[in-house]
N, C-alpha and C positions, 0 to 999 in steps of 0.2 A: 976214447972218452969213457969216463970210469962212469960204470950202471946208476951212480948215488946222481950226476949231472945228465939222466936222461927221464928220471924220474920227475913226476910234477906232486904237490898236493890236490886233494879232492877233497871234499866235504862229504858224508855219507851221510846219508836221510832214510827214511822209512817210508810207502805210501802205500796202503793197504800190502800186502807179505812179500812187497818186491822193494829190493834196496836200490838205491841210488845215488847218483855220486855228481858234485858239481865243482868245476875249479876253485881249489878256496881263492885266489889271489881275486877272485869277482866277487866276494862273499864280504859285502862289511859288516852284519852284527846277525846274533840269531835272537829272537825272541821268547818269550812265551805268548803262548794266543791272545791275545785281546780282537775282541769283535771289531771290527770294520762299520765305520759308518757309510751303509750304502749309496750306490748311485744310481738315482732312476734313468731306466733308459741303457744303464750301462751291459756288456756283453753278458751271457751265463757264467763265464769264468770271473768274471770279475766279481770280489767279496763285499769289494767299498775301499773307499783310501782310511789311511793314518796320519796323524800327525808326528812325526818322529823327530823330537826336536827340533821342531821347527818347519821342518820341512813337509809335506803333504805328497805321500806314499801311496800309491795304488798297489792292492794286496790283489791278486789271484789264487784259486784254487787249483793247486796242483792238479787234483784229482779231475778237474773239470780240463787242464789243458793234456793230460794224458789223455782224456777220451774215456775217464769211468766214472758210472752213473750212479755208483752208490755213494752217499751223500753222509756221511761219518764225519763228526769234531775233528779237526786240527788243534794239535799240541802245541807247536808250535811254527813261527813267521820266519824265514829266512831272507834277508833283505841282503838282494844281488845287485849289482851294477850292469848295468846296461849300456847300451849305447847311445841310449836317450834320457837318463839318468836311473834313479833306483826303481825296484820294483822287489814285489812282499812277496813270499810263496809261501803258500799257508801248509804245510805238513804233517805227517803222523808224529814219528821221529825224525830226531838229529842223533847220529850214530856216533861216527868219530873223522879225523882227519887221516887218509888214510894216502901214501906214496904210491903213484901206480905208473907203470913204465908206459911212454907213448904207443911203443913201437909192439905193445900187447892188443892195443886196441884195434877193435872189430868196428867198420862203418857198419851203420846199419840203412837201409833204404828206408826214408822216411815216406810215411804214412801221408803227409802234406809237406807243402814248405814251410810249415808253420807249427808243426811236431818238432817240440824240445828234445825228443830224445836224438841224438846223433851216433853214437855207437856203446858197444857190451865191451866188459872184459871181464877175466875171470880171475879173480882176484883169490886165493887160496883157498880154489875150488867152492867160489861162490859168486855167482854172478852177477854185476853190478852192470847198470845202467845208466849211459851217461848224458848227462843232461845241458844244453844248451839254451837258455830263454830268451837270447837273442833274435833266436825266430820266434816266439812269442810274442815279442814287443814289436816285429813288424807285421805281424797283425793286430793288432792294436793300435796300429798307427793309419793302417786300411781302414779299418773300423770309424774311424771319426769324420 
């Protein structure tokens, strides 16, 4: 199997001076920030939903489902698919689309079942973080 078909895309992001990296093929649009109309009642990571053509978007803060407490603007919305439909991640940067081989990736032992991060690789001697919000949305889905 030639290295180009074991390659996937990723989407890279910024959140506070750690990069990260999410499948683009789950990735339908990036945004720029617009405020979220919040929801009372609703979790800490949650910012508020969107209206995104039509549709009503619950936005989360990254920084809040990483687990860090300091509370800095989002640049920008990166609206993922899930497995229970879309959902918003409010971010510093969107970096670029970037090839990264499966077979480089590091599991990493998550923090909860419920920690987006799933494993590290080292992408031309820089380390990216890889992100799954899959588990995110099933908490989220405990939550109600």
């Amino acid at each position: 199997m030639s290295e180009q078909l074991q390659r996937e895309q990723w989407l890279c992001f910024q959140v506070e001076n750690e990069m990260y990296a999410h499948p683009a093929h789950q990735v339908r649009e990036i945004l720029s920030y617009i405020k979220p109309v919040p929801v009372p009642g609703s979790l800490a990571c949650i910012e508020g939903v969107l209206n995104i053509r039509g549709e009503i978007v619950t936005i989360a803060s990254c920084r809040h489902l990483l687990g860090m407490t300091r509370d800095v603007a989002s640049e920008h919305i990166i609206i993922v698919e899930t497995f229970v439909g879309l959902l918003g991640i409010s971010v510093d940067e969107v970096d670029k689309i970037k090839l990264l081989n499966k077979e480089e990736m590091e599991p990493t032992p998550a923090s909860s079942d419920y920690s987006p991060v799933k494993a590290t690789i080292n992408d031309q001697q820089q380390l990216l973080i890889l992100t799954d919000f899959d588990r995110c949305v099933k908490e989220l889905e405990n939550y109600e």
